[in-house]
C-alpha positions in Angstrom: 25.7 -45.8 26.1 22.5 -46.6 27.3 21.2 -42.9 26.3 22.6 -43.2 22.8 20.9 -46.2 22.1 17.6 -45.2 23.2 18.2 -41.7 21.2 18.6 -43.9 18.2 15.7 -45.9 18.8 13.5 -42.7 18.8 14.9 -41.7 15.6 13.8 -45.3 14.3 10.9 -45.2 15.1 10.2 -41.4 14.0 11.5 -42.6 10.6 8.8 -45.8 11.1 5.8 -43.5 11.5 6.9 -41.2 8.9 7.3 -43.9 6.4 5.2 -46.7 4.0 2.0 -47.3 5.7 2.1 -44.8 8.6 -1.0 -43.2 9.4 1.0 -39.9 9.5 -0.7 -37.4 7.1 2.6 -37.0 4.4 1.9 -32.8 4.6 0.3 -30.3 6.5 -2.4 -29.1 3.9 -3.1 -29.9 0.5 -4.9 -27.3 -1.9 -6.4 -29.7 -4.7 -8.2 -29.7 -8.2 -7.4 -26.2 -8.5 -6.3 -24.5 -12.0 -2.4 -23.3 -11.1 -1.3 -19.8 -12.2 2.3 -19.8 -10.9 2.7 -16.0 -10.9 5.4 -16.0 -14.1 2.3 -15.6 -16.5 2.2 -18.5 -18.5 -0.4 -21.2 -19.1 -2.6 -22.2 -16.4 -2.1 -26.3 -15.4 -4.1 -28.8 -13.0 -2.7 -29.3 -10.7 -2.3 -30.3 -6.5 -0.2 -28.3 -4.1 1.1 -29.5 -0.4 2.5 -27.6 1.5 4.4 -28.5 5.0 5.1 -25.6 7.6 5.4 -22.7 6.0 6.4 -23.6 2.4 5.4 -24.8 -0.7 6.7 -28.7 -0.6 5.7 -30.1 -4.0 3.3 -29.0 -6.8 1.6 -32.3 -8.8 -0.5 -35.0 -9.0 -1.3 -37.9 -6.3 0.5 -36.2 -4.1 -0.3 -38.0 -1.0 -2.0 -37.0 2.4 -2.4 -34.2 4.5 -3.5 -33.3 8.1 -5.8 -30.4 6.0 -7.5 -30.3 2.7 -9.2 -27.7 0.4 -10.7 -27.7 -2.0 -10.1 -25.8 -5.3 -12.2 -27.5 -8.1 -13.2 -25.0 -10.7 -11.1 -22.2 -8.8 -7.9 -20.2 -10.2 -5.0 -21.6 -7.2 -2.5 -18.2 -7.5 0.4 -16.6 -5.4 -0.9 -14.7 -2.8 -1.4 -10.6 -4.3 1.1 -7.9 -3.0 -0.7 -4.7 -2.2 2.2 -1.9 -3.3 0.5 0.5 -1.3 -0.5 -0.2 2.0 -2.1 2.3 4.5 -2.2 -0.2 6.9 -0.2 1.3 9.3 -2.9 1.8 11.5 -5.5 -0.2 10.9 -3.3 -3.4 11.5 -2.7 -2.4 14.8 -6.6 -2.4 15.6 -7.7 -5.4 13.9 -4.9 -7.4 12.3 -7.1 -10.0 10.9 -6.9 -7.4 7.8 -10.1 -8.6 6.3 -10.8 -5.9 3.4 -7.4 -7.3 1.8 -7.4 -11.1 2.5 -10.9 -11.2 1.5 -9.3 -10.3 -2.1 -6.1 -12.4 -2.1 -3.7 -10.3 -0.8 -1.1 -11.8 1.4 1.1 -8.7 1.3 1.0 -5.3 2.5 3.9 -2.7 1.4 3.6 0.6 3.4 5.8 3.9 3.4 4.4 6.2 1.4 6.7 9.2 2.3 5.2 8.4 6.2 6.3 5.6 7.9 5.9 4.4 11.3 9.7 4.9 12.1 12.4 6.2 13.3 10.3 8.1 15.4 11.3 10.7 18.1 9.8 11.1 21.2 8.1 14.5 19.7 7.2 12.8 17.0 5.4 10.2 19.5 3.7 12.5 21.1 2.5 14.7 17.9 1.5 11.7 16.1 -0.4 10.3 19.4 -2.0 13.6 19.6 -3.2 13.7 15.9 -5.0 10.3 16.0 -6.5 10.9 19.3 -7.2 6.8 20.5 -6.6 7.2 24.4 -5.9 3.0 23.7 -2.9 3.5 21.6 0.4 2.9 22.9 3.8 3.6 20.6 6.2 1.0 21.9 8.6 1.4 19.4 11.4 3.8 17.8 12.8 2.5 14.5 10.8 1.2 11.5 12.0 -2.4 12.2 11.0 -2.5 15.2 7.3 -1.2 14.3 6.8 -4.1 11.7 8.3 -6.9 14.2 5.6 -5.5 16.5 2.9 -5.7 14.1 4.2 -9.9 13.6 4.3 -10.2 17.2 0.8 -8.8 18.2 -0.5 -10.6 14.9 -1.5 -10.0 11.5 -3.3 -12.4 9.1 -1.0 -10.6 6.1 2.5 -10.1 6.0 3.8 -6.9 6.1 6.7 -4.8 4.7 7.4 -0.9 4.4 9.9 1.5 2.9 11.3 4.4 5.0 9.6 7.3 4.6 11.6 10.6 3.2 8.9 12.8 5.2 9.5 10.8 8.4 12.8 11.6 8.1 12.6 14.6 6.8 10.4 15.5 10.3 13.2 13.5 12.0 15.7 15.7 11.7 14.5 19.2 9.9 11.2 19.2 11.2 8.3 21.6 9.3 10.5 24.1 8.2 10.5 24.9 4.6 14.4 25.1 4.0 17.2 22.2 3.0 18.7 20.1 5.6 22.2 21.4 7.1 25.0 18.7 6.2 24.7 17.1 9.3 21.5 17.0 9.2 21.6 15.3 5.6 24.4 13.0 7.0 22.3 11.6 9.6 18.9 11.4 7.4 21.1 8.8 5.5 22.4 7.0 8.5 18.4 6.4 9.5 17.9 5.1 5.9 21.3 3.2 6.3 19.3 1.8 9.7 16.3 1.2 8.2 17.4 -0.7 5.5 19.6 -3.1 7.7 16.8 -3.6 9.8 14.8 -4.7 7.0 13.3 -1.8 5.3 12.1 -2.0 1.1 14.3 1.0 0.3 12.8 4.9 0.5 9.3 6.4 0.0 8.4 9.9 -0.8 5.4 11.5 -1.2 6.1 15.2 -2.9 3.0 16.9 -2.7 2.2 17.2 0.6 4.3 19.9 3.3 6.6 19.2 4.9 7.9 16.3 2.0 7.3 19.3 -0.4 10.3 21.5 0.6 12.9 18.9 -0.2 14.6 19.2 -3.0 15.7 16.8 -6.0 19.3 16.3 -4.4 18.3 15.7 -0.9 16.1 13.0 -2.4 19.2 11.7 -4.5 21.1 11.3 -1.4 18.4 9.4 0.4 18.2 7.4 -2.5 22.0 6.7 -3.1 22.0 5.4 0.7 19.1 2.6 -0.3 20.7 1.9 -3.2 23.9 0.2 -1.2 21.3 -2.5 0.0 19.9 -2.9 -3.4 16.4 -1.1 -2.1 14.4 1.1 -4.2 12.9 4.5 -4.4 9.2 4.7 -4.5 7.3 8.3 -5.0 3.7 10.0 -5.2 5.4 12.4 -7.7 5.4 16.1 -7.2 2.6 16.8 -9.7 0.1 14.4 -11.4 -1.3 17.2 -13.1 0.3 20.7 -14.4 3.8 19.4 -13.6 2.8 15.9 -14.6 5.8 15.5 -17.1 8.2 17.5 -14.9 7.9 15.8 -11.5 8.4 12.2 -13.9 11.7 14.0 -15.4 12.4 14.5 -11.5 11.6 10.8 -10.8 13.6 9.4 -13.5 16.8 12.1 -12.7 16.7 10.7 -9.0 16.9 6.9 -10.4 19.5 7.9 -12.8 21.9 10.0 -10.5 21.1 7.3 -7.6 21.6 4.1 -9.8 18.4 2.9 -8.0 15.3 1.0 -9.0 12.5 3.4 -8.8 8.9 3.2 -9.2 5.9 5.9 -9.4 3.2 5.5 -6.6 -0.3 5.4 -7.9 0.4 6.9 -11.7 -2.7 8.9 -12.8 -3.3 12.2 -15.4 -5.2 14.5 -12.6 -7.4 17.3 -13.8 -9.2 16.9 -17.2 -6.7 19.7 -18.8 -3.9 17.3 -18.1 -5.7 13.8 -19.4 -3.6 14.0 -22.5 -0.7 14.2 -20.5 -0.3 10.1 -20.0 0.8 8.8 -23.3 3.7 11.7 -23.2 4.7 9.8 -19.6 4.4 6.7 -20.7 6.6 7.7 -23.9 9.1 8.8 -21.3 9.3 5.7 -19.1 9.4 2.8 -21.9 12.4 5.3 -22.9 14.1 5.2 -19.6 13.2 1.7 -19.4 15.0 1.5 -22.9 17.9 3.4 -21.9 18.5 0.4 -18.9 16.8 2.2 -15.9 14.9 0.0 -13.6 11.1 2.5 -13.3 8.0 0.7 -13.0 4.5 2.3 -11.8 1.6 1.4 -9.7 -2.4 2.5 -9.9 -6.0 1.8 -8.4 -8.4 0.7 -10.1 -11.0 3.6 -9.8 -11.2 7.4 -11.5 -11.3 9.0 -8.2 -8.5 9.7 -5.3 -8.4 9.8 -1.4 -6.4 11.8 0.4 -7.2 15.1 2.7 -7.9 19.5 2.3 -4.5 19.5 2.8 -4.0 19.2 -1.0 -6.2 21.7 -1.5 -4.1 24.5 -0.2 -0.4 25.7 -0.5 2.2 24.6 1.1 3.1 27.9 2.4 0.2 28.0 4.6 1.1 24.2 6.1 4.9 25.3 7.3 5.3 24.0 11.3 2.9 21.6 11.4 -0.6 21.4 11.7 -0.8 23.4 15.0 0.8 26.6 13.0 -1.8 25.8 9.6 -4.5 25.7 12.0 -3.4 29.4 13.4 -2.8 30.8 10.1 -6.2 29.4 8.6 -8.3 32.0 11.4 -6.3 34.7 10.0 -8.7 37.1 7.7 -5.9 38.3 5.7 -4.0 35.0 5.2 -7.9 33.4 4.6 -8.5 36.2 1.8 -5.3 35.0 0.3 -5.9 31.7 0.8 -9.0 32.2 -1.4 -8.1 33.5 -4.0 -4.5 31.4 -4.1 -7.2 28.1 -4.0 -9.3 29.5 -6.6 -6.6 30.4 -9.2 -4.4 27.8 -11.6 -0.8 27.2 -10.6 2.4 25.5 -11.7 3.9 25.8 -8.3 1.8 23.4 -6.2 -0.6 20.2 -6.6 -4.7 21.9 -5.9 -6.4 18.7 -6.3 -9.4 21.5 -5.4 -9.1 22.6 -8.9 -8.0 19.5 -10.8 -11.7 17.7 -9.3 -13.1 20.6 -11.2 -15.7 21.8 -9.1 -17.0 21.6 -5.0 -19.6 18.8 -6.6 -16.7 16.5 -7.3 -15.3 16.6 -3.8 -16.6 14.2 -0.9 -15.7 14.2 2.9 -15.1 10.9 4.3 -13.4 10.8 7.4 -13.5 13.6 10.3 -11.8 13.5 13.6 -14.6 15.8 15.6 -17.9 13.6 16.9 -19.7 16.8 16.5 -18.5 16.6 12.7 -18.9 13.1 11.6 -22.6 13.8 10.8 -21.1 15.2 7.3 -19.2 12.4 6.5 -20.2 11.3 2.6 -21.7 14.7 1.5 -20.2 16.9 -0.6 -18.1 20.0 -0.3 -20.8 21.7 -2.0 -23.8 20.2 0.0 -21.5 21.5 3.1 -21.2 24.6 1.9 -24.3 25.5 1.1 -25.9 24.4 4.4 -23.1 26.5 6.0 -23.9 29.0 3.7 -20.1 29.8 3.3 -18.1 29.4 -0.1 -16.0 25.9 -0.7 -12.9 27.8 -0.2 -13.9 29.1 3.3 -15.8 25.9 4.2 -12.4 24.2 3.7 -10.8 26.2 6.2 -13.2 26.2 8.6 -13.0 22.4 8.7 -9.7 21.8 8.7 -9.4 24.1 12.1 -12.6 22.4 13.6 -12.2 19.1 13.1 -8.4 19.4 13.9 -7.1 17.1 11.3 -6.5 17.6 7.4 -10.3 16.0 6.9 -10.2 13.2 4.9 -11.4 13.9 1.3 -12.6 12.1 -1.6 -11.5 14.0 -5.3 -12.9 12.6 -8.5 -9.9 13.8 -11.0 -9.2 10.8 -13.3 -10.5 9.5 -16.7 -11.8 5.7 -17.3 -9.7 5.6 -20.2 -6.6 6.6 -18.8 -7.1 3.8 -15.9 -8.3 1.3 -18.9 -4.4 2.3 -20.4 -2.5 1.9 -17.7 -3.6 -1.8 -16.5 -2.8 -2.5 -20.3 1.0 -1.6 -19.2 3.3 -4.6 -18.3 5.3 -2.5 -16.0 2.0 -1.2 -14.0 1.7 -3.5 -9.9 -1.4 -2.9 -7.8 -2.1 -0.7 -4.5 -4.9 0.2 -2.5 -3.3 3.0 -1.4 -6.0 2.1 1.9 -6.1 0.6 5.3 -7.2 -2.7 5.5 -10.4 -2.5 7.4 -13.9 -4.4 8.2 -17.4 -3.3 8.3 -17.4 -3.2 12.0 -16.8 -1.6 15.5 -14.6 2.0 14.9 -14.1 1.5 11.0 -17.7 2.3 10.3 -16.9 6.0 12.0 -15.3 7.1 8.7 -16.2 6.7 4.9 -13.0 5.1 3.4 -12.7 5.4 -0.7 -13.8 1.7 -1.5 -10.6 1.0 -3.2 -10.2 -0.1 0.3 -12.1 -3.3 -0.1 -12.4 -3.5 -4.0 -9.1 -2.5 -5.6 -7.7 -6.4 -6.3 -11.2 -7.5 -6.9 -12.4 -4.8 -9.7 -9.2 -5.5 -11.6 -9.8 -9.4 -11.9 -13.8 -8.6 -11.9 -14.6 -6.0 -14.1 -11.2 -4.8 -16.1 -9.8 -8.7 -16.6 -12.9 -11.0 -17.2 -15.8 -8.2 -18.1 -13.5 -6.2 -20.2 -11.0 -8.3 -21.6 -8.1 -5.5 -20.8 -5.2 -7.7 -19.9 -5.5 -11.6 -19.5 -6.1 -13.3 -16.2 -2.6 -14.7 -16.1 -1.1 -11.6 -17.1 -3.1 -9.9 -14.3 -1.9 -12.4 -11.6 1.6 -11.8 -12.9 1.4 -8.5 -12.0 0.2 -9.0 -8.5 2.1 -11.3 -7.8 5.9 -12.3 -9.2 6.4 -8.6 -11.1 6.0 -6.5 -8.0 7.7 -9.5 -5.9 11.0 -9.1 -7.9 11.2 -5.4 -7.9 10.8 -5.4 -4.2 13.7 -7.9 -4.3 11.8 -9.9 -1.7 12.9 -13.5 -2.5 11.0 -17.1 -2.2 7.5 -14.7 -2.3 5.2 -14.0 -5.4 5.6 -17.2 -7.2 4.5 -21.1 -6.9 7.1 -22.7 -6.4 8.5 -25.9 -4.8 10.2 -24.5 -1.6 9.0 -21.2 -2.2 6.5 -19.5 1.1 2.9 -20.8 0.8 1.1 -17.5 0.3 -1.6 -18.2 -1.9 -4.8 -17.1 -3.0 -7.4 -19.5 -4.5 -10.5 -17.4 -6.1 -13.3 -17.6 -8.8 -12.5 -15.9 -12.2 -15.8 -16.1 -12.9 -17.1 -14.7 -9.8 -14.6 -12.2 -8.2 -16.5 -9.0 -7.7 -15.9 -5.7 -5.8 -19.4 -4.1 -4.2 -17.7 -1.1 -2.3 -19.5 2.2 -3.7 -18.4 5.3 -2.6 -21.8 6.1 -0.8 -21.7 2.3 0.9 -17.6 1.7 0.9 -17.6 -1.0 3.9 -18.5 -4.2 1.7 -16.6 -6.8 1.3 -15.5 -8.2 -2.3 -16.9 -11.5 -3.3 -15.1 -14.6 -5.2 -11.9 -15.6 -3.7 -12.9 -18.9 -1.5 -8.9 -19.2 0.3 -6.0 -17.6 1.4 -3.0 -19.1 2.6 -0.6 -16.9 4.7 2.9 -19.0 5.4 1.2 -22.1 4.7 -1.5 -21.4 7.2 -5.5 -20.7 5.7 -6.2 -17.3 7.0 -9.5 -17.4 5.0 -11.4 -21.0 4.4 -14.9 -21.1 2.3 -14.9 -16.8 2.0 -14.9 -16.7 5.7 -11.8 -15.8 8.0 -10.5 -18.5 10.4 -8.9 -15.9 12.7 -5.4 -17.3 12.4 -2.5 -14.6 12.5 0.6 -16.0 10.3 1.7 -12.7 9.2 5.6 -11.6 9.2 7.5 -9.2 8.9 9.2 -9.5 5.3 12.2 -8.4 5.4 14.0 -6.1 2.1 17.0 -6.8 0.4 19.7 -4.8 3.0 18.2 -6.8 6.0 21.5 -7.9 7.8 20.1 -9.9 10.9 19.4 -13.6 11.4 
């Protein structure tokens, strides 16, 4: 009896200090004076946001106290920005205070582009460990869940999210051989997306160009597909060709979503190679026509005319079978090197030369090498290499890719200002970096990262939104916000909302501005003042407060607590 009443006279006089003239603060943080874009795309409105744990509580006027207040006179107050395509993977692990991207607004980072960082076997481990050679790194994990619930429990600023990758799996269970999967072998590919998807996964990623994602077919895809598709997730793909099979790997694209019934949605859409620049409005016929016909396909870009990738695809896949170990061997061949020459050199249908679609050695920068004794080239040219090698492109290439042992990390200018000027004008076009998130400091400066890395989100609302007048500001934010947040099926995220998470971005319209070149890439974009990450500031004033609030966001098919 006794206990009882003293339990009830703590709960009195909890209620007491909560209430009427308490000198309790009434929230945790207020964000006031700011201009409100709520993420649907309508009208801006003035208004104050509080916020209490991790969600938004009320959205208003005279709101009432908080323990924490900022600031957002003359500042656009937005959802936080979902980055569609994520290479923070790694980076994340090594500094999760993700600076390059929260410095823009984003509080979301989608990985899984064909790669992800599960299921892994213990070959894979060890290949993978071997690849990135970091004698600090540790893989403590198998499946893909438990990789991202890793990432939330060492820390990250951003949350984070991923879809399996159809190369991972792929790897899994056929390994680099060119050649289908046996049933089995198909039977359990879908029983690790199955996995993945219960565990929390986005749905499945492929990325077509590259060996050994190259050798799959269009049904094995389907399959993977239909096995998302029984958690609602979605299929997300670098297409096969951007250039000479353009059309054809979107007609693959659009067959998978229609034979799957899936949502699906085309990784980083571009035209590549100035012969196939036309090529763009005949795509873009054919997705507002499968959009038309009911099928859920939506797109996603960068905001820059040149890509990032490696020398990988620059050569056939042929010569990439096994694994880098057995490209490596092949590549100090003479006769398979002759071949390789003049295979490089000569106009295909049958595989994606981003070599040839650059247009010339010129066009082509090196930006990340895994060999000390190489890094001195990093940011010239292919051509500048070659010629102080005094070697062709083509062999200079090779020679690389077996000296530095890694694919090289290469820089290809292959896109057109008015193609990337037409496709932010599209309503079904989301943003991705298609980047680590990185800072200008400690092992990130030992590589030249395409600046997309630290500008993407920033050049859209800098120079294609307020300088150019492309798309409106609130259609922008819509699009980086609530549009990709719904195709993602990620609920209670993208949009400002009473009882919705608090990730939020407060910024300048009138002074948000990328500064990453692609001979100075590690500088950070200017104009966006705070970030909130799960109702904690992450970045206060432009500078980063160190906090970690990041999760793990979980997809549709998640079936745990």
């Amino acid at each position: 009896m006794i206990k009882r009443i003293l339990t009830l006279g703590l709960a009195a006089l909890l209620i007491a200090c909560s209430g009427p003239g308490s000198d309790a603060p009434d929230f945790d943080l207020l964000i006031t004076n700011g201009l409100v874009y709520d993420g649907l795309g309508g009208e801006p409105f003035e208004a104050d946001i509080a916020i209490s744990g991790d969600r938004i509580a009320a959205i208003g006027s005279e709101l009432g106290s908080a323990a924490q207040t900022l600031d957002a006179e003359g500042l656009a107050v937005s959802p936080g920005f979902i980055n569609m395509l994520s290479w923070g993977t790694m980076s994340l692990i090594h500094d999760g205070r993700s600076q390059s991207d929260i410095r823009q607004g984003v509080t979301l980072e989608v990985m899984g582009e064909g790669w992800s960082m599960g299921p892994l076997s213990e070959t894979m481990k060890a290949g993978f460990l071997q690849q990135i050679s970091d004698d600090d790194f540790e893989i403590t994990w198998t499946t893909l869940g438990e990789y991202l619930q890793f990432l939330e429990d060492k820390g990250v600023s951003s949350n984070v999210a991923s879809f399996v990758g159809a190369t991972t799996l792929r790897i899994y269970e056929v390994g680099y051989d060119d050649r289908p999967p046996t049933d089995d072998e198909l039977e359990r590919m879908r029983g690790h997306v199955r996995q993945a998807m219960e565990e929390g996964a986005l749905g499945v990623g492929s990325s077509l160009i590259y060996a050994p994602a190259f050798y799959a077919e269009t049904d094995e895809l389907i399959e993977l597909s239909k096995a998302a598709a029984e958690y609602d997730g979605r299929y997300i793909s670098h297409l096969r060709s951007e250039g000479n099979q353009f059309l054809e790997a979107v007609d693959e694209l659009i067959t998978i979503a229609r034979e799957a019934d899936i949502g699906a949605e085309i990784y980083h859409l571009k035209a590549a190679g100035e012969a196939n620049f036309h090529k763009l409005d005949a795509v873009i016929e054919k997705i507002e026509a499968a959009r038309a016909e009911g099928l859920d396909i939506t797109t996603d870009m960068y905001t820059y005319t040149a890509g990032a990738t490696g020398l990988d695809a620059s050569m056939p896949p042929w010569v990439q079978e096994g694994g880098y170990e057995a490209w490596a061997d092949r590549l100090q061949d003479p006769e398979i090197r002759e071949r390789l020459v003049t295979e490089i050199t000569t106009p295909t249908n049958e595989w994606e030369n981003l070599y040839l679609a650059a247009g010339s050695a010129e066009k082509v920068i090196l930006v990340d090498f895994k060999n000390d004794n190489l890094k001195h080239l990093t940011g010239k040219t292919l051509a500048e290499v070659a010629e102080m090698r005094g070697t062709s492109p083509e062999i200079t290439m090779m020679d690389l890719v077996v000296e530095d042992g890694s694919r090289v990390g290469t820089v290809y200018f292959i896109m057109s200002e008015d193609n990337v000027k037409k496709k932010i004008a599209l309503p079904w076009m989301a943003f991705g970096s298609d980047s680590e998130s990185l800072a200008p400091e400690g092992r990130f400066l030992d590589s030249n990262p395409h600046p997309r890395a630290y500008g993407t989100f920033a050049r859209l609302l800098g120079k294609y939104v307020r300088d150019e007048g492309v798309i409106p500001l609130e259609e922008a934010i819509r699009r980086l916000t609530s549009f990709p947040a719904a195709n993602l099926r990620i609920a209670e995220r993208g949009t400002l909302k009473e009882g919705y998470f608090a990730d939020i971005a407060v910024f300048d319209p009138a002074t948000i501005q990328d500064h990453a070149t692609f001979s100075e890439p590690h500088q950070y974009s200017t104009g966006v003042m705070h970030v909130v990450v799960n109702g904690v500031p992450v970045l206060v004033d432009g500078e980063h407060t160190g906090q970690m609030p990041g999760r793990f966001v979980k997809g549709p098919g998640y079936t745990g607590e």
